[in-house]
C-alpha positions in Angstrom: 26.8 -2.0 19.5 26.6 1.4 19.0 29.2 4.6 20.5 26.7 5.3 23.2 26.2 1.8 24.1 30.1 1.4 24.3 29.8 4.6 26.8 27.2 3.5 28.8 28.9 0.1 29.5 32.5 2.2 30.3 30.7 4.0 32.9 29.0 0.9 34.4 32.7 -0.3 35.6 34.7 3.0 37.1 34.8 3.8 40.5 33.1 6.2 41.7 35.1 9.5 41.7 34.9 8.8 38.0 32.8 10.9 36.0 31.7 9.9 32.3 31.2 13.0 30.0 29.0 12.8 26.9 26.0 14.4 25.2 23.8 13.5 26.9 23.4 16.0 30.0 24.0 19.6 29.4 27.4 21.0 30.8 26.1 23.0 34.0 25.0 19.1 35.2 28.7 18.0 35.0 29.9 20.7 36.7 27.3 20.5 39.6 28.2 16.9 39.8 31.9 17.1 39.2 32.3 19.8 41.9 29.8 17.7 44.2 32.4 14.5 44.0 35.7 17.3 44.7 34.1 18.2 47.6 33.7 14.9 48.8 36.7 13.0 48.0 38.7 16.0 46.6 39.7 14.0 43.9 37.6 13.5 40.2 38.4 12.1 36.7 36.5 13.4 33.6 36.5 10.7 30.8 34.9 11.6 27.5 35.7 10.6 23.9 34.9 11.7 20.2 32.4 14.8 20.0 32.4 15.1 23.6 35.8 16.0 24.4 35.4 19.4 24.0 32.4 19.4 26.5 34.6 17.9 29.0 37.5 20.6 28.8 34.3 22.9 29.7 33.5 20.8 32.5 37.1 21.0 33.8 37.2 24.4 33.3 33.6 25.5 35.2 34.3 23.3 38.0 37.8 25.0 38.8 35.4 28.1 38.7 32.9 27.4 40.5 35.2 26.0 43.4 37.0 29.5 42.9 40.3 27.8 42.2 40.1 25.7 44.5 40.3 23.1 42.3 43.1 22.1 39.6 43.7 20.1 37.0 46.4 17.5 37.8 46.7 15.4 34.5 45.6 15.0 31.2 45.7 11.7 29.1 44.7 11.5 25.6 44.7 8.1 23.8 42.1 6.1 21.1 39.7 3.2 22.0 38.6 1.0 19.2 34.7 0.7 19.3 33.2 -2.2 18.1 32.8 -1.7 15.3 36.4 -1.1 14.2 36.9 2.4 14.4 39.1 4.3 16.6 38.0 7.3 18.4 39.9 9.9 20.6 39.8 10.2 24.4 40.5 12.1 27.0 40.9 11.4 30.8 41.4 15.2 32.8 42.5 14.4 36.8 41.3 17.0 38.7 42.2 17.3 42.9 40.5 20.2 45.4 42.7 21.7 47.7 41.4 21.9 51.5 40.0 24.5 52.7 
């Protein structure tokens, strides 16, 4: 199984305020999405891993901007997940809540 088979099966199982970030979708599509799902249940989790861990720290960031600071970031975890393969690779899981209003 490859990396984005492993991804695609991760988001299959999260709830829905849950938001997987990878390649495959430019950045402006998370943060439409992301700040779609704040404004709805004012709560969101950005999980990406490897490459895309970077994109979702953009994601993070455009969504607190385009809520215009409405929106924060609450947590970050980082951590590893072993693929299939063997190999490790480096997440990150950023909590972000919207304030009412």
């Amino acid at each position: 199984m490859s990396e984005s088979e492993d991804e695609g099966e991760m988001a299959h199982r999260l709830p829905p305020h849950y938001l997987v970030v990878d390649d495959q979708k430019p950045t402006r599509a998370y943060i439409l999405s992301g700040s779609v799902q704040l404004s709805v249940s004012n709560k969101l989790v950005l999980l990406a891993r490897g490459r895309s861990i970077s994109k979702a720290v953009d994601v993070a960031l455009g969504i607190s901007s385009k809520l215009g600071g409405r929106a924060s970031v609450r947590e970050i975890k980082l951590g590893s997940d072993q693929l299939s393969s063997g190999r490790y690779i480096s997440t990150i899981e950023i909590s972000m809540e919207a304030e009412d209003g």
